[in-house]
C-alpha positions, 0 to 999 in steps of 0.5 A: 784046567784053572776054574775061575774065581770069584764070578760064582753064579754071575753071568760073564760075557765071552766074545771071540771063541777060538783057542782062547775064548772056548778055554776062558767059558770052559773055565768059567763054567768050571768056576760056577760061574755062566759064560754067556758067548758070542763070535761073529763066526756062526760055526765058532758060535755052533761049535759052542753051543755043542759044548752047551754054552748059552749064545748070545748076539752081544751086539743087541741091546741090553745084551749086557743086562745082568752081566758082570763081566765081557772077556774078550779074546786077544786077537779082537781090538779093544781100542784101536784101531777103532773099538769093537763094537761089543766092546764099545757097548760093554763100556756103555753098560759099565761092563768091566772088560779083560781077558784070559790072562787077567781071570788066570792071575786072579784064580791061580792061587787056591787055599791048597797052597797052603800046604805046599812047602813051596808056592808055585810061581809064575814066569812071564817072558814078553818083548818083540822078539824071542820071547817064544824061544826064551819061553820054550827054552826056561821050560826045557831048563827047568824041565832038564833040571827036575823042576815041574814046569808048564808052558802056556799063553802065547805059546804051548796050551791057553793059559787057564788049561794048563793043570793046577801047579804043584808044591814049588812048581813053575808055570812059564808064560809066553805074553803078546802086547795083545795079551798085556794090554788088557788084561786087568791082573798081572802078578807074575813072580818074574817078568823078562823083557827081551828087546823092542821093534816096531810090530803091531803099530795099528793096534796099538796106535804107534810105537808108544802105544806098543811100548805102553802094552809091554810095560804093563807087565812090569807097571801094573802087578809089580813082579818080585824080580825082572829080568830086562833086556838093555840093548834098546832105551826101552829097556834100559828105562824100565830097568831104571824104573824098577830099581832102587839103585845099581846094586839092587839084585831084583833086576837082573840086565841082560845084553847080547851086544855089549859088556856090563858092569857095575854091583848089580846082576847082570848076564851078557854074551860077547864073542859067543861067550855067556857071562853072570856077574854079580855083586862085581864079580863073575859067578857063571860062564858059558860058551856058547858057540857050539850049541846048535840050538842057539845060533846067532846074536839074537838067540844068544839074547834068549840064552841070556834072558832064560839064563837070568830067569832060571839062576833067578829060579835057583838053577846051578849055572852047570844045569842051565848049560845041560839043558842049553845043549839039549835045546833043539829049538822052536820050528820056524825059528832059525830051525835047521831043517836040511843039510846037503852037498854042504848046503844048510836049510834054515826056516826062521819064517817067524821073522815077519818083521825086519828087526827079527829078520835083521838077526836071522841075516846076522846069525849066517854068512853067504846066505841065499835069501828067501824073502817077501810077503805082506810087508809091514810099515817102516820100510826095509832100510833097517837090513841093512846092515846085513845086506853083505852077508847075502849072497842073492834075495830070492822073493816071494809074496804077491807083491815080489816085485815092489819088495825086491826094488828095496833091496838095494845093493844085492842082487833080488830075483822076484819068484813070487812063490815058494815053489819057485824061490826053493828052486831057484835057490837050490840050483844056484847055491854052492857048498857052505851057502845058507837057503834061509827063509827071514821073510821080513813080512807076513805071511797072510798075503800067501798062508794063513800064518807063519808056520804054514808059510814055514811048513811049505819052505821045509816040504819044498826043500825036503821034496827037492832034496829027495 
């Protein structure tokens, strides 16, 4: 645990009790200082009290009185599309609001630092997609290599229940916009961008606003170096933005589509090939086609930006491949769980939005598509481009129907469940096909998240292959 400075003996308001919000009172307590909780849940509220916590309605008046501070949980918004209401009055109280994220910035570093031969440092990966696997895959390198690492945030443990890092330790943190746009300290070593799709839209009121949330990981603390993904314009102006010209080292460019050049660092794949170039000359290269873990273009934009941070690290080019080709890759990302009579099984249900979708499509060929869901704003036009290599859709979600008419150009069953579009795809798929399941929505229509949406493909596969 990371016990929390600087609120000794102050009262500190938690609102949202779950993973993060029970982490962030226990810290607090651990830190002296005397977390006040609220949850709309009453067994989330029980369930602290059990921990002995002090509960307390924040939507009363004076709820505020004497407190120093509100930390709100990730998943509650805080300005659009409207404020919570707790939040509203904690704005009114001159309450100052943040988050886990924030209190772990400010508590990490402890005088015991002083006696290590190196600092700790922090690595924070966030952008729209990859960025699970681009965290998960850092921390097995570093792991692979002999460097002491830990796993947190939006992945892995709560950030402030992670074990205090040791001498020259590493901690990898993955970061939603959920996690950035609050958070009042932000001061990794290293901050990686991968990419920017349209995603949480309403909770950031639009593109911008979403883009903003991102930014602020590179805007607010200033890391001592960033690696950016540069196949969007978003990226390339935060690259610009934080370099003092084109042979400035402190941003490392990173591409899965295209070739760069020029006296900076820069890491890219083309035709499965990964390249370091530095100071106009290339120092590191690896192939990357026959690692089963990575496949497709947007994996290979992860090995890139992991490539980037652990060289950043001082990782030797040689360990960062070893660790490539032990990486087993996350479940419910371009996971394969089943091969049979020449058919391969792939559960990416973390696709839930049609950019990461398009990419799963464009990792395969003569895929049978499992699709559908709770579809998102901007429609399906963007998957295009991967249409062709889809042999047939099969959809699911309660509104099948209406998200098969927007495939144009491929043949759509509308299944409606999981049970079904499994079936149906098994019994039509021939030797080298692909059943994958890119659902381009979420999930809450059917499953309370992804991965149970994920779990319940992989069973149905496993239970119809036995």
């Amino acid at each position: 645990m990371i016990p929390v400075q600087g609120y000794e003996g102050h009262q500190v308001a938690v609102l949202g009790l779950g993973r993060s919000g029970l982490s962030a009172a226990r810290a607090l307590r651990a830190g002296a200082a005397v977390p006040i909780c609220w949850d709309d849940n009453p067994k989330a509220c029980a369930a602290a009290e059990a921990e002995g916590f002090e509960i307390r309605d924040l939507s009363r008046e004076g709820a505020f009185d004497a407190v120093a501070s509100l930390i709100v949980s990730p998943g509650i918004p805080h300005l659009y599309p409207a404020p919570n209401p707790v939040i509203a009055k904690a704005w009114e109280a001159g309450v100052p609001v943040d988050n886990d994220i924030g209190l772990f910035f400010r508590s990490l570093a402890t005088g015991d630092w002083n006696r290590f031969g190196a600092p700790p440092k922090v690595i924070a990966v966030t952008g729209s997609n990859g960025k699970s696997t681009t965290s998960a895959l850092l921390h097995h390198i570093l792991d692979a290599a002999g460097r002491g690492s830990q796993l947190a945030g939006n992945i892995g443990r709560g950030v402030l229940d992670i074990d205090p890092p040791g001498d020259g330790d590493v901690v990898v943190l993955e970061l939603s916009s959920y996690q950035t746009d609050l958070a009042r300290a932000l001061t990794p070593d290293l901050a990686v961008f991968t990419n920017l799709s349209p995603d949480h839209l309403d909770r950031h009121a639009g593109l911008g606003g979403y883009f903003a949330a991102k930014r602020r990981l590179f805007a607010e603390g200033g890391p001592d170096r960033a690696v950016i993904g540069v196949d969007e314009d978003e990226g390339r102006y935060i690259a610009n933005q934080l370099s003092e010209g084109p042979g400035d080292d402190r941003v490392i460019r990173i591409s899965s589509g295209q070739k760069l050049s020029g006296p900076g660092w820069m890491v890219f794949v083309r035709k499965g090939f990964l390249s370091e170039w530095r100071k106009g000359r290339q120092v590191g290269s690896i192939d990357l086609r026959a690692i089963t873990g990575l496949p497709g273009a947007h994996n290979h934009q992860n090995a890139c930006a992991a490539y980037a941070a652990a060289r950043a690290l001082g990782v030797a080019p040689r360990q960062v491949e070893a660790g490539f080709k032990t990486f087993a890759g996350l479940p419910h990302r371009s996971q394969v769980i089943a091969e049979a009579g020449g058919v391969t099984f792939v559960n990416d249900s973390k696709a839930t939005n049609v950019e990461s979708a398009l990419k799963a499509l464009q990792a395969f060929d003569n895929i049978r598509w499992i699709c559908g869901g709770l579809q998102k704003d901007g429609g399906l036009d963007g998957l295009a481009a991967a249409l062709p290599n889809v042999r047939k859709a099969y959809v699911i979600g309660r509104e099948a129907e209406g998200f098969a008419l927007q495939l144009s150009g491929i043949e759509a069953e509308a299944c409606r469940t999981m049970e079904v579009a499994v079936a149906r795809a098994i019994d039509e798929a021939e030797p080298g096909d692909v059943v994958l399941l890119a659902p381009a929505a979420a999930s809450f229509d059917q499953y309370d998240n992804f991965e149970k949406r994920g779990e319940d493909f992989a069973a149905r596969v496993k239970s119809a292959l036995a």
